[in-house]
BAGU-477528 format. One record per residue: x, y, z of N, C-alpha, C in turn. Coordinates in steps of 0.2 Angstrom, whole numbers, plus 2048, in hexadecimal, padded with zeros to 3 digits. Last residue first. Layout:
BEGIN
XYZXYZXYZ...
END
This chain:
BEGIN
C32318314C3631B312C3831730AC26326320C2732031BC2D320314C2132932FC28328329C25324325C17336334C1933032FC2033032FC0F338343C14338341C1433233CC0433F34CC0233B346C0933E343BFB34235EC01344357C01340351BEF342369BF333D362BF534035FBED347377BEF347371BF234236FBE4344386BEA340382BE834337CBDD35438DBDE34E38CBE434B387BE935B39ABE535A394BE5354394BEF3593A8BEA35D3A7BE735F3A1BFA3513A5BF73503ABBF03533AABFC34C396BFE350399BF834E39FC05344388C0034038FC03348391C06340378C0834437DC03345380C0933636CC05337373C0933B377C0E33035EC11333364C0C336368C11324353C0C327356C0D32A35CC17320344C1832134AC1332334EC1B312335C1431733BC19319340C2530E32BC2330D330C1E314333C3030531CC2C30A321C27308326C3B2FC319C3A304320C35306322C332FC308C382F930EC39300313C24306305C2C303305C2E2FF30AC142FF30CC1A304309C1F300307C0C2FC318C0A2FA312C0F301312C112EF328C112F7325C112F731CC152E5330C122E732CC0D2ED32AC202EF33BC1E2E9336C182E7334C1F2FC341C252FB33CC252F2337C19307349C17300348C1D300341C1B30E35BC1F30C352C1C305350C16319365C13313363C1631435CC1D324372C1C32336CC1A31C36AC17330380C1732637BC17329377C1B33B38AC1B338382C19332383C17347398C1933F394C1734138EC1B3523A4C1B35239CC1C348399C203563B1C173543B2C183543A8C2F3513AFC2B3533B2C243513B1C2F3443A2C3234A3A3C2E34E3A6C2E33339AC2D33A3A2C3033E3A2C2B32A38DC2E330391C2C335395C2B31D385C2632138AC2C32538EC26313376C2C31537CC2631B37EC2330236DC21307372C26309375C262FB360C2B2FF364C26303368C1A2F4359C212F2358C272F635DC0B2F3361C102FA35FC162F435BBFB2EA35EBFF2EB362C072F035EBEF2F1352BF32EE354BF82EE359BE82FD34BBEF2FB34ABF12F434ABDC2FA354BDC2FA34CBE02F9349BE02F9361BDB2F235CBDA2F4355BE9303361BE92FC362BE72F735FBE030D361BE630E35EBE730635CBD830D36EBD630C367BDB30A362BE430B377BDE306377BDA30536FBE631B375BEA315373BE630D373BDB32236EBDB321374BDF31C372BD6334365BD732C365BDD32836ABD733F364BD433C368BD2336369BDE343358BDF34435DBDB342364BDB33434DBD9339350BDD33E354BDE328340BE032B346BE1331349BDE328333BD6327338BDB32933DBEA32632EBE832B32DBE132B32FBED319331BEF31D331BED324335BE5311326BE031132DBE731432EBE8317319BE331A31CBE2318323BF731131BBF631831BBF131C31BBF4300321BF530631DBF630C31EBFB2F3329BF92F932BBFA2FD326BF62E3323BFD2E8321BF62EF323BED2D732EBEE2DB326BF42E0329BF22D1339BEE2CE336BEE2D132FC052D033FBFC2D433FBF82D1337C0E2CB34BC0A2CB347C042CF347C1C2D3351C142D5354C102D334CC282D735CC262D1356C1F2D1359C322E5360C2F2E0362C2B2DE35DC3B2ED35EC3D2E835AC382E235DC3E2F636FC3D2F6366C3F2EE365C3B30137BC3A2FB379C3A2FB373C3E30D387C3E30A380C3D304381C3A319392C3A311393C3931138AC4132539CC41324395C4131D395C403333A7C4032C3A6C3E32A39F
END
């Protein structure tokens, strides 16, 4: 199963830098994620067998070029805990 959402309109108080970023742990809990980021621009989530993903894209405001954006990829498994990936675009 594969749920997207994109281009959702998400005022944010300051421009998400590339050091609060780079604070992001592997053990950091979407809730945290969150309140520091802010709500996603594009949350999507994928089932494959006992295997999930989130992805969380913030894509406005974001401190960069025109384009750029965060990603942040969660791999949910039944039997660890949640990892946090740390994917950059910036363009």
């Amino acid at each position: 199963m594969l749920t997207n959402i994109t281009g959702i309109k998400v005022n944010r108080e300051k421009k998400i830098s590339l050091s609060y970023f780079k604070n992001i742990s592997n053990d950091t809990s979407k809730e945290d994620i969150e309140s520091k980021l802010g709500k996603p621009n594009g949350p999507s989530l994928t089932n494959i067998g006992s295997q999930s993903n989130e992805i969380l894209t913030y894509t406005s405001g974001v401190s960069g070029n025109l384009g750029a954006n965060y990603e942040i990829k969660k791999h949910l498994s039944p039997t660890k805990t949640k990892d946090v990936l740390r994917c950059i675009s910036l363009l």
